[in-house]
N, C-alpha and C positions, 0 to 999 in steps of 0.2 A: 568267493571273490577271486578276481583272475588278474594278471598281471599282464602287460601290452609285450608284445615280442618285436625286441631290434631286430632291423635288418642284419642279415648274416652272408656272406660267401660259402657253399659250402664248395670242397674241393672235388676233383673228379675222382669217382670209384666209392665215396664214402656215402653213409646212411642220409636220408634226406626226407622232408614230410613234415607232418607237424609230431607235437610227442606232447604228453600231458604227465603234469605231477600232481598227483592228489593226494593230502594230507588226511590223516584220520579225525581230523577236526576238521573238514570240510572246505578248505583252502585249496585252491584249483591253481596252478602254474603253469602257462604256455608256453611252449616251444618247441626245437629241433628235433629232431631225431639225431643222435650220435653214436657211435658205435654200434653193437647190434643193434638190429630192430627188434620188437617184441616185449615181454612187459618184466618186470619185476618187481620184488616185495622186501622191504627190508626193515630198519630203524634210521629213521633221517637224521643227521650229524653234520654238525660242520667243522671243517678244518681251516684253522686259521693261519697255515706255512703258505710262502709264497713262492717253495719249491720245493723239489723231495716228493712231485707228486708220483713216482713211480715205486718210490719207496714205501707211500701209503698205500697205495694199491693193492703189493702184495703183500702186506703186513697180515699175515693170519687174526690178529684181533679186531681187525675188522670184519670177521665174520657176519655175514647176514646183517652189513650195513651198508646205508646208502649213504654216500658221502657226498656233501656238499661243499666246494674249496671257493673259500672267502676272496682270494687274491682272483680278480677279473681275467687274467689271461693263462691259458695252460695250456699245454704241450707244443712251449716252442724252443724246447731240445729235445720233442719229439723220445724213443724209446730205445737204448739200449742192450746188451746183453750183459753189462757187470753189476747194475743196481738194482737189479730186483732183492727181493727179501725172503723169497721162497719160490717155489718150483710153478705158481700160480697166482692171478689175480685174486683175493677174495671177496672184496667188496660186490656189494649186492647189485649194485646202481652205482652211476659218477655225475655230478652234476654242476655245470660247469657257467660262464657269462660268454666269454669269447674266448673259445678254441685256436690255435691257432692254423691258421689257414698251410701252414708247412712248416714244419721241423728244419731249425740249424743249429746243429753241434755238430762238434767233429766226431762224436762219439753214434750218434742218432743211427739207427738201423732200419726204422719202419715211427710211422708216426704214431701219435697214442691213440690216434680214434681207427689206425688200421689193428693192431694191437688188440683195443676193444670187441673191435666187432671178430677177430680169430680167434678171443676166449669168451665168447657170447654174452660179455657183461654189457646191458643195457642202459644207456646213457641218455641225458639228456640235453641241449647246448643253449644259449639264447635265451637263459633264464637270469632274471631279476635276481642273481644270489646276493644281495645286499639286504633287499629285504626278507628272499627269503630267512635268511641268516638272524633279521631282528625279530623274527616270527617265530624261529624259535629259543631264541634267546628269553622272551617271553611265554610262549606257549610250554616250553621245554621240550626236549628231546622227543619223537612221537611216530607214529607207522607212517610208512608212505609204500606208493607205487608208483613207477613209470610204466607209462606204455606210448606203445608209436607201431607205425606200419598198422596190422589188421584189427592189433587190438584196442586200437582209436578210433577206427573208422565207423562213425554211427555210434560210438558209444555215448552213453549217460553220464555226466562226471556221479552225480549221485548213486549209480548202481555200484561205479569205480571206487567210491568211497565205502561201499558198503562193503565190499573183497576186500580193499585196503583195514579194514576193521578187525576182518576174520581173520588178519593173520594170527599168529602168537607172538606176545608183546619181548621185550628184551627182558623183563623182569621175572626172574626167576624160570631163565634157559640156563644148562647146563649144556656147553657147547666145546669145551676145553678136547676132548676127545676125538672131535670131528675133524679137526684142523692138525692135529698131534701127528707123531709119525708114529706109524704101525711096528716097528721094527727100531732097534737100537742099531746107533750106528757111530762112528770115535772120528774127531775133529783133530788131527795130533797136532800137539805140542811145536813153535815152531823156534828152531835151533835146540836147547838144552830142555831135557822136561826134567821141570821141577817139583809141579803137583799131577795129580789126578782129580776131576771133579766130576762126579754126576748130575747133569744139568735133567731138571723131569722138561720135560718140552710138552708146554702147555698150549703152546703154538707161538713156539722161540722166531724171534728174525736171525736171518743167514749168518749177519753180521754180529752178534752175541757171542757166542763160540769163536769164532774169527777172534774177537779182544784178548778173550781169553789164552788162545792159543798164542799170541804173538806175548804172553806174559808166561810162556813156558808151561802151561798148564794143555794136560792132554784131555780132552772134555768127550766125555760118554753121554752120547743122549741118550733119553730114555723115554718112552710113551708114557702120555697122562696118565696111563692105570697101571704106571710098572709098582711092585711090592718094596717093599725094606728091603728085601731080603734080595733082589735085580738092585737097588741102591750099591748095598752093601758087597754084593758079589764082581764091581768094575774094578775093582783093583785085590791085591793079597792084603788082608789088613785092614780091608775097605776101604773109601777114597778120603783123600785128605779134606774136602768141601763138596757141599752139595749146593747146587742152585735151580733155583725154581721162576720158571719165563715169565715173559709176557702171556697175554692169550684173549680169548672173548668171554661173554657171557656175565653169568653173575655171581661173583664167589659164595654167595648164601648156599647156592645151589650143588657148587664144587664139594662135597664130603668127601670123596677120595684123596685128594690134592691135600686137604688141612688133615687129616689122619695120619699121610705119608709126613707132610712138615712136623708134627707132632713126636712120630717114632726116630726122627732125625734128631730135633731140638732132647730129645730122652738121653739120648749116645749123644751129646754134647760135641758134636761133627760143625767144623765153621758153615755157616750157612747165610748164602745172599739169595736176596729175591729181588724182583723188580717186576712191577706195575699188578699183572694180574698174581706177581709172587709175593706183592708186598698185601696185597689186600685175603692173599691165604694167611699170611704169619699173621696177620691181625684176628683173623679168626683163630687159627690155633693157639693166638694168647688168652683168648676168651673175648677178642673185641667184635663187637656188631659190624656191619655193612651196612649202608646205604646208598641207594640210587642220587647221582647226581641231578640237579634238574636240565641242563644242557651239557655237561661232561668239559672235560678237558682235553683239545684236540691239535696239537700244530706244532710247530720247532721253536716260538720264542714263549716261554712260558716263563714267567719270574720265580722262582724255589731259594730261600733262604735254608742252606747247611746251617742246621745248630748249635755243633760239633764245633767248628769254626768263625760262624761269623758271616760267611759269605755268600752271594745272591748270587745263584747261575742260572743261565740260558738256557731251559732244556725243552727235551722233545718229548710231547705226554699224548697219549689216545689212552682216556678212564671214561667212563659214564658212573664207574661205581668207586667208595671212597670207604675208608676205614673211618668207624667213631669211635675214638679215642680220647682221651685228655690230651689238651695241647700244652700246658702250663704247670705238671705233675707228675710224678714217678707214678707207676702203675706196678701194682700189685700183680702177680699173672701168675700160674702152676709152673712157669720156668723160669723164678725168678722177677726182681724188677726191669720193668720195660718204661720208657721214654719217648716220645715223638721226635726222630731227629731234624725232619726237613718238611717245611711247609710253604705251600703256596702263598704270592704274596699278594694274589690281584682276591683269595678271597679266605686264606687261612686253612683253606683243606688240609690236612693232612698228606704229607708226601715223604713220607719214610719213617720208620721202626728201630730202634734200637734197643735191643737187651744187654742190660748191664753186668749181670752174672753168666753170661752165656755167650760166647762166639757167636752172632746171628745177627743180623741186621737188613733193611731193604730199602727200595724208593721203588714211588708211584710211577716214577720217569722212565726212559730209556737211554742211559748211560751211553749207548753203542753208538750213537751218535752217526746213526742213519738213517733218515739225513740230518745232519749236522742238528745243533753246536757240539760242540767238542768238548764245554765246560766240566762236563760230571762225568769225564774218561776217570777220573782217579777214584773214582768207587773198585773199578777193578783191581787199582793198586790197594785197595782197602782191604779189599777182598784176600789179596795172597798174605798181606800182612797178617789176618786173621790164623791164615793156615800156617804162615811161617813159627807168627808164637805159639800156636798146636803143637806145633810139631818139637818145636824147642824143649 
């Protein structure tokens, strides 16, 4: 089934032609060519923010995805050089309604489909993302491929569906190391340092550390496959907290990640996670994972704090979810654990609390880039932990 393609402007110098999206369920979507030319393979996802899309871009947990952004119009403040979220685009594919024909901010430097097509991510424009959007809302989360330029010309969408097939699916990739940094490297403390924390970077955003930092804490990152013992060796004493990123992939698949959480939560070390951190601590309390059927993507997500009371605004990219009791102390080898924060459009699970143990996390992203700015106070939560440690 194929979708009718609006009229488009494109601008001068940028990708042009037709461009095709085929689903692994057999769903055909016409359109532009945008950014590079040429094909690509990912897991199709949609984001439901109606800005921040440069933020999502280089968000490393979009690894080896094709992102689909629900809001109609995109890149019209065009691309900067202060918000990115890492040294690189990751996403697999971008796929877009109406582009916009030229970038105005005062900030804008180059526009996003020049951008695009200089780190060779292949896009698509002039596509029905409304329905594609309710296709997989329904269908759930699922492979796709773009292509355009040579590898559209004459093709079969049915041969394109049969490559789209062969990829490897998002379920049960282990991917947290490909996006990690190779090398540790220290975020300092900014004015007074108070703490030291080792953050494992599972594929952290730029802006995490940054929070951190401006909360007096001097943050060592560390590669997804550093030991206890690279933990334990960032400060004399070892560090005051340890924190564990964002990232891609599928925590079932992650065993290094929930063995290091494990030897941490042992040595009774404050510890925060967030999103792919929250869904390690689930596993290292003995709780399962599951694949979500469409995930959690965009800046206004409803999350009720349990702790308090309160419903915030936050910014979430999961496809995978902790099963937990929602309504129950949970028994676990480190003590009772609690479900602190849950989703309110469908009750997922969105944060971990241990009762006996300094430790806690959320599905979310606190750093609040791009925005809200609701869930900044996990990080004050955070030094609080380390402050009564250390008392």
């Amino acid at each position: 089934m194929t979708t009718s393609l609006p009229s488009e402007t494109k601008s001068p110098g940028t990708a042009s032609g037709p461009a095709l999206l085929v689903l692994e369920d057999g769903r055909v979507f016409r359109g532009r060519a945008w950014g590079a030319v040429g094909e690509t393979f990912g897991e199709a996802v949609f984001s439901t923010g109606m800005t921040g899309y440069q933020e999502t871009l280089t968000d490393p947990s979009y690894h080896r995805q094709v992102v689909v952004m629900t809001a109609p119009h995109i890149g019209n403040t065009g691309v900067n050089d202060e918000d990115p979220e890492s040294i690189r685009i990751w996403v697999s594919g971008f796929v877009v309604r109406d582009p916009a024909r030229r970038p105005s901010n005062w900030r804008s430097r180059r526009s996003l489909d020049e951008e695009l097509a200089a780190q060779g991510v292949v896009g698509i424009s002039g596509v029905d993302t409304r329905a594609l959007t309710r296709h997989l809302r329904e269908r759930g989360a699922m492979r796709v491929g773009i292509f355009s330029g040579p590898a559209v010309e004459g093709a079969d969408p049915r041969a394109l569906v049969d490559r789209v097939r062969a990829i490897p699916a998002m379920k049960g990739a282990d991917l947290s190391a490909e996006v990690a940094c190779t090398e540790p490297y220290v975020v300092p403390a900014v004015g007074e340092k108070r703490f030291t924390v080792a953050a494992v970077d599972l594929g952290i955003k730029g802006m995490t550390p940054r929070r951190m930092a401006e909360r007096g804490i001097e943050v060592h990152v560390l590669p997804a496959t550093a030991s206890v013992e690279q933990v334990l060796g960032v400060a004399p004493g070892g560090p005051d907290g340890v924190f564990f990123s964002n990232g891609p992939g599928d925590p079932a698949a992650a065993d290094h990640p929930v063995a290091l959480m494990r030897a941490v939560l042992e040595r009774r070390i404050p510890l925060f996670g967030i999103c792919f951190g929250n869904q390690i601590l689930g596993r290292a309390l003995g709780f399962g994972t599951y694949k979500l059927k469409y995930g959690h993507r965009g800046i206004n997500q409803p999350v009720q704090d349990r702790t308090t009371g309160k419903v915030e605004v936050t910014a979430h990219n999961h496809g995978f979810a902790v099963d937990a009791p929602l309504d129950e102390v949970s028994r676990t080898p480190f003590g009772r654990a609690e479900v602190s924060h849950v989703c309110l459009n469908d009750n997922v699970v969105e944060g971990l609390r241990l009762l006996d143990r300094p430790a806690f996390s959320v599905q979310y992203h606190p750093e609040a880039a791009a925005g809200p700015h609701d869930a900044a106070y996990l990080f004050d939560r955070f030094v609080s932990l380390m402050e009564a440690q250390r008392a």
